[in-house]
C-alpha positions, 0 to 999 in steps of 0.5 A: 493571515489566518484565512490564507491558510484556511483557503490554502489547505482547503484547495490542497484538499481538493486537489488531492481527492480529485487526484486519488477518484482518478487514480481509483479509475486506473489503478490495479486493484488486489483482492485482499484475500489475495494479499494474504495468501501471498503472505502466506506463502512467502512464510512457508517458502522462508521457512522451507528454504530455512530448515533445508539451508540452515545458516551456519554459524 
């Protein structure tokens, strides 16, 4: 019984890094630095839009 799960995580394996060397081919591919100047600006746009319309209550 050992070895069938032994043989079986070993083909789930493979078949996952076969999944993700062709999913790198085609995938869209974001600079990091590109993530952080998103995030960036969306603290400054939240923070702009808090002091302008600040919540009531």
């Amino acid at each position: 019984m050992a070895k069938e799960k032994k043989g079986e995580g070993f083909h789930s394996a493979a078949g996952l890094i076969r999944y993700f060397d062709a999913e790198e081919k085609t995938s869209l591919k974001i600079p990091p630095w590109l993530v952080a100047v998103l995030c960036i600006a969306t603290i400054v746009i939240v923070t702009v839009v808090h002091v302008i319309w600040p919540l009531k209550g």
